[in-house]
C-alpha positions in Angstrom: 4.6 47.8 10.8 5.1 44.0 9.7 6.5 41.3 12.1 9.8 41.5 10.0 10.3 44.7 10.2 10.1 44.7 13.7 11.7 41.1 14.3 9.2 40.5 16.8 5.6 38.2 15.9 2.8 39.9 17.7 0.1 36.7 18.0 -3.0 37.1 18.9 -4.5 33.9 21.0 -7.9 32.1 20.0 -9.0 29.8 22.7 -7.5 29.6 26.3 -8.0 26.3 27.2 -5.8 24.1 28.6 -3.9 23.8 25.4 -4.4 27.5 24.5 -3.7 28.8 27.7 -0.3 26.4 27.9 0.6 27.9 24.1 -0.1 31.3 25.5 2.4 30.8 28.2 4.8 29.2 25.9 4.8 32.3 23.4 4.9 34.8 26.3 7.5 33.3 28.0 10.1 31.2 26.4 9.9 32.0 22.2 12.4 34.7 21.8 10.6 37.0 19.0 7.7 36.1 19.6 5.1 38.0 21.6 1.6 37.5 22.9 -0.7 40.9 21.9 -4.4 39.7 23.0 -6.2 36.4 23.4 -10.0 36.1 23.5 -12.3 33.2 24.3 -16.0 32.6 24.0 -15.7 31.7 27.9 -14.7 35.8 28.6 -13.6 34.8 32.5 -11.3 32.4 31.1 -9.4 35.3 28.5 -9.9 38.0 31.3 -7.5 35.5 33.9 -4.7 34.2 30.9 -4.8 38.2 29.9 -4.2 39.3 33.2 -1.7 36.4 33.8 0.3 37.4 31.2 -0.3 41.5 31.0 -2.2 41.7 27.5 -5.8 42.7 26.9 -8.7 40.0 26.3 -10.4 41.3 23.2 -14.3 41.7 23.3 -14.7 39.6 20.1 -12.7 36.9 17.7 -13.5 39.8 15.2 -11.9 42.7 17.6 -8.7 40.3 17.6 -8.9 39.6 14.0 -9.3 43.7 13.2 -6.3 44.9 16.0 -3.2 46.1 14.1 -0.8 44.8 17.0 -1.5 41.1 15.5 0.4 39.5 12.8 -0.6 35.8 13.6 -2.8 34.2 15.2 -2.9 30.6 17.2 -6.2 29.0 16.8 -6.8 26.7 20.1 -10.5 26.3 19.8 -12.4 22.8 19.2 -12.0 21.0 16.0 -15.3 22.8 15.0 -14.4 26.0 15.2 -11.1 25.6 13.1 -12.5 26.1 9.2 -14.2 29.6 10.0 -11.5 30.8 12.0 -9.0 30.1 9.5 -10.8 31.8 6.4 -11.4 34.5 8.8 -7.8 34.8 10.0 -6.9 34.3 5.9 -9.0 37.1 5.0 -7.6 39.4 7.5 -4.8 39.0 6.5 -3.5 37.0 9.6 -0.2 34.3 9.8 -2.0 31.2 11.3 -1.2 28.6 13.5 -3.9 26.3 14.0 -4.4 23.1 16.3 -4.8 19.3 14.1 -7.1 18.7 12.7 -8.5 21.6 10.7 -11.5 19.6 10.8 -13.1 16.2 10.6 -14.7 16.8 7.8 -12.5 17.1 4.5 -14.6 19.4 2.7 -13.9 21.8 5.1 -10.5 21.3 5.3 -10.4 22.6 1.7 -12.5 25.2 2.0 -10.4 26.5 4.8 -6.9 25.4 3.0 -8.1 27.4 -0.2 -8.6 30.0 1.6 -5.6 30.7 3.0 -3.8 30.1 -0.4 -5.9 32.8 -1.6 -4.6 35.2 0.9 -1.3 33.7 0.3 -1.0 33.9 4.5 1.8 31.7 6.3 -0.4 29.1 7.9 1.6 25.9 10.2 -0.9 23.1 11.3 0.1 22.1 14.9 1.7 18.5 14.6 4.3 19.4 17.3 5.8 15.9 17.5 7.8 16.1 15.0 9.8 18.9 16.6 10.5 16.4 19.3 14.0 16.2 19.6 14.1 12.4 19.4 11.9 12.3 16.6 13.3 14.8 14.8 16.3 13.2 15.0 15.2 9.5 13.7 13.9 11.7 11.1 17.2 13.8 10.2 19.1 10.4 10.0 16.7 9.3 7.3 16.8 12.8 5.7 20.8 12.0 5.8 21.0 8.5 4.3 22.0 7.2 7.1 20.1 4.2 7.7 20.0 3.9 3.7 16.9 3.0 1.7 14.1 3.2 4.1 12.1 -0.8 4.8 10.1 -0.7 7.7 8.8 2.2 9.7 7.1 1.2 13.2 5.0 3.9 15.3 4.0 2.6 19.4 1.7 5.4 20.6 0.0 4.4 23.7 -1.8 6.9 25.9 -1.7 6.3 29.9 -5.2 6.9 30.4 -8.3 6.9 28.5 -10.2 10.4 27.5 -13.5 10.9 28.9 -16.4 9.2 26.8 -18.0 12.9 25.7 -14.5 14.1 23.7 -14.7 10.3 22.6 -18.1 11.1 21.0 -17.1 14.3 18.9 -13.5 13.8 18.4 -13.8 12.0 15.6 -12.7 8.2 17.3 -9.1 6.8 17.7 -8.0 7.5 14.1 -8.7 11.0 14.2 -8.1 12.5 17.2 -5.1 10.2 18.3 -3.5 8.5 15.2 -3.8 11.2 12.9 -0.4 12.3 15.1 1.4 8.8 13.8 0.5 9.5 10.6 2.0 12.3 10.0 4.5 10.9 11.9 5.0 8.1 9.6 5.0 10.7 6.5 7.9 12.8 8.3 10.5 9.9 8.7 9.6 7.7 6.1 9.4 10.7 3.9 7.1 9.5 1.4 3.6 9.9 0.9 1.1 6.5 2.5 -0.7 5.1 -1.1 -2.9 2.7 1.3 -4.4 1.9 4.8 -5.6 -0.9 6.3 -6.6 -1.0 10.2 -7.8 -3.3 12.3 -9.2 -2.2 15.7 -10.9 -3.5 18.8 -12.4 -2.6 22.3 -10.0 -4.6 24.8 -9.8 -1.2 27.6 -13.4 0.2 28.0 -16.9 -0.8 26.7 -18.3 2.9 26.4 -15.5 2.8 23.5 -17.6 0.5 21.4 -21.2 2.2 22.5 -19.5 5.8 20.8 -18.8 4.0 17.8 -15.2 3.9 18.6 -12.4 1.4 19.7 -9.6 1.9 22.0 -7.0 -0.9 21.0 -5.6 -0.7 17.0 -3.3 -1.6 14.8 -2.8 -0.1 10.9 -0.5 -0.9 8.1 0.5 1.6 5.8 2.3 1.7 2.7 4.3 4.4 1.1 4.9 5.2 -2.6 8.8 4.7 -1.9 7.8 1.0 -1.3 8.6 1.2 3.0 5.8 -0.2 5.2 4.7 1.1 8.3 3.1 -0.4 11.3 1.1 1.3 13.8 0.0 0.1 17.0 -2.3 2.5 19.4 -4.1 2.0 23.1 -5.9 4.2 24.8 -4.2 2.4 28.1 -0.8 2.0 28.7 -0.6 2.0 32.9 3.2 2.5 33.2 3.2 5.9 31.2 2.7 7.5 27.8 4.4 5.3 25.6 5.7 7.0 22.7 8.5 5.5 20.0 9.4 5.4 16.9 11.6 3.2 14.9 13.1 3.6 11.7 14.9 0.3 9.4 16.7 0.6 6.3 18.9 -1.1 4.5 22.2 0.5 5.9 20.9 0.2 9.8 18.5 1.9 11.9 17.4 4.8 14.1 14.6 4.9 17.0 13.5 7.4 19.5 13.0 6.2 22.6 11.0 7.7 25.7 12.6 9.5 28.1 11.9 8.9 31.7 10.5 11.1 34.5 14.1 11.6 35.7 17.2 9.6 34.9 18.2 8.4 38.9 18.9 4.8 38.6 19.1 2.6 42.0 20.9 -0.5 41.3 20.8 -3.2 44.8 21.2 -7.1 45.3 17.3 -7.1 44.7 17.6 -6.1 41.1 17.8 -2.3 38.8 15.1 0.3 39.4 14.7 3.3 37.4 11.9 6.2 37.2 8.8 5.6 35.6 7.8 7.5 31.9 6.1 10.8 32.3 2.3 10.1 32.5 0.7 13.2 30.9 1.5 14.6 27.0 2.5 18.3 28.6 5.2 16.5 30.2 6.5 14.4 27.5 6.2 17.4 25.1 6.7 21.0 26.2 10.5 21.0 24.4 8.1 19.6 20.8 5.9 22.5 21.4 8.3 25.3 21.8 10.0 23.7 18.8 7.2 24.3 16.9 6.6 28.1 17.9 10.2 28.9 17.1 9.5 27.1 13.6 6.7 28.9 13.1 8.5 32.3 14.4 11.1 31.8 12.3 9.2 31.5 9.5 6.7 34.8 9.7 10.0 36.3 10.0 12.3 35.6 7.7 9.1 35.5 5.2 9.9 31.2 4.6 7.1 29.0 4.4 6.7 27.3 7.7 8.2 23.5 7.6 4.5 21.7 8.7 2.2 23.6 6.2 -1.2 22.9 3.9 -0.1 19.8 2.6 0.7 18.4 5.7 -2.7 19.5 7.4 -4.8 17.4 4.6 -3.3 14.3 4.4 -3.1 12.8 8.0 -7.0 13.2 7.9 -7.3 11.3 4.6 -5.2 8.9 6.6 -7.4 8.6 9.0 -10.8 9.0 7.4 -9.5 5.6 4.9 -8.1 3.9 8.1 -12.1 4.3 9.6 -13.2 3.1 5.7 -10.9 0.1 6.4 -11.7 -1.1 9.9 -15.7 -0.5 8.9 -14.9 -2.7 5.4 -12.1 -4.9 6.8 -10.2 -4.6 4.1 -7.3 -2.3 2.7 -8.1 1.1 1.3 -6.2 2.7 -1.6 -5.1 6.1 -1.3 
């Protein structure tokens, strides 16, 4: 029977992680129509405890999963790696997909695995959950509305509290790819035009090991759009008082931003001055309510038979972003799109 015929999306799980395990939960829990049939991982303790957690079978094999006729989608949470196969296998089995950025690092594979779900003709959403943040989404549905008028200047602060460990430095792809290729999609969404060229500069200014993996930790890039609009990126792997997330929109009638919210909203106001709670330090924190978002999006679209919102198009070009911003820094000079 399909999902729409029974108005509920029976996923099945790839890769319980931490960010599989926390979209198992998510899907389980709090996505109304939307239910969680099996999960597997390569790691078969790890599916035996979320499957137990949440009262669904751990399937012997990603094939088992793939083959079970109580899944209509699947969520692919596995490393970058991993992502191309699984989604021409989930495409040939005729499986919805949901699949963690990037599709891969490499953008031959991200066709490969692109074609192949438009061969199938499967729903496939590539997860860039910030822009189901409600702040976000909001900058951008003021744009979408004319609000702010014809859109000038876009600028992205995305600043993570704490640096990764060096050995997901050395196969994530560096700064552009595993952390910025979130702005520029970002970027995309509100400015609503397509980036025709890149130029970044970046540095080492938190870590050393950064520049010994062939990475940096401190960058700025300049994009511009075909509508004309410019936007500015900056990016640490360090900001100490919090994740740092904002993102300002100008235009020629006014402006919209999204701010970040705090851990709580007490304020204590004395003689000595204003005090107020510090940001939340850790992504899950900031974004559980973007993430949710997304599933419901995704939901939604499986089934009322819509294409999801964040689809093909938008999985391919934050990487070709990001693979020109690397061209750029390496060249020091801008890259045409």
């Amino acid at each position: 029977m399909s999902a729409t015929a029974t108005k509920t999306v029976r996923i099945g799980v790839i890769g319980v992680g931490r960010i599989g395990s926390m979209h198992a939960d998510l899907l389980a829990r709090q996505v109304p129509g939307a239910e969680v049939t099996r999960v597997v991982d390569t790691y078969a303790p790890a599916a035996a405890a979320v499957g137990a957690r949440l009262r669904v079978p751990a399937a012997t094999s990603i094939e088992a999963l793939l083959a079970a006729p109580d899944v209509d989608a699947v969520a692919i949470c596995t490393s970058t790696d991993t992502h191309a196969d699984l989604i021409v296998a989930a495409a040939e089995a005729g499986k919805a997909i949901f699949c963690e950025k990037p599709v891969s690092l490499d953008l031959a594979e991200v066709d490969r695995a692109l074609a192949a779900v438009e061969r199938a003709g499967v729903p496939f959403q590539i997860g860039f959950n910030r822009r189901f943040d409600p702040a976000h989404a909001a900058v951008a549905k003021a744009v979408a509305d004319g609000e702010i008028g014809e859109v000038q200047i876009v600028r992205i602060t995305s600043r993570d509290p704490a640096p990764p460990p060096l050995d997901y430095v050395r196969t994530s792809g560096g700064i552009f790819l595993d952390m910025t290729i979130h702005d520029f999609d970002m970027a995309r969404f509100v400015a609503q035009s397509e980036v025709v060229e890149v130029y970044a500069r970046g540095s080492v200014r938190v870590d050393p090991g950064f520049g010994e993996a062939g990475d940096v930790d401190t960058a700025v890039i300049l994009l511009e759009h075909a509508n004309g609009a410019f936007t500015t990126i900056d990016n640490s792997r360090q900001a100490v008082y919090g994740y740092d997330q904002r993102v300002e929109v100008f235009g020629s009638a006014g402006m919209a931003a999204s701010e970040n919210p705090l851990a709580h909203s007490t304020i204590v106001r004395t003689a000595a001055g204003v005090r107020a709670a510090t940001l939340p330090y850790f992504f899950l924190e900031r974004y559980v309510p973007s993430y949710l978002g997304e599933w419901q999006a995704f939901v939604a679209a499986i089934a009322t038979g819509t294409p999801p919102v964040v689809g093909v198009v938008d999985a391919r070009a934050p990487l070709v972003i990001g693979l020109a911003a690397w061209q750029s820094l390496r060249e020091g000079r801008p890259m045409r799109l």
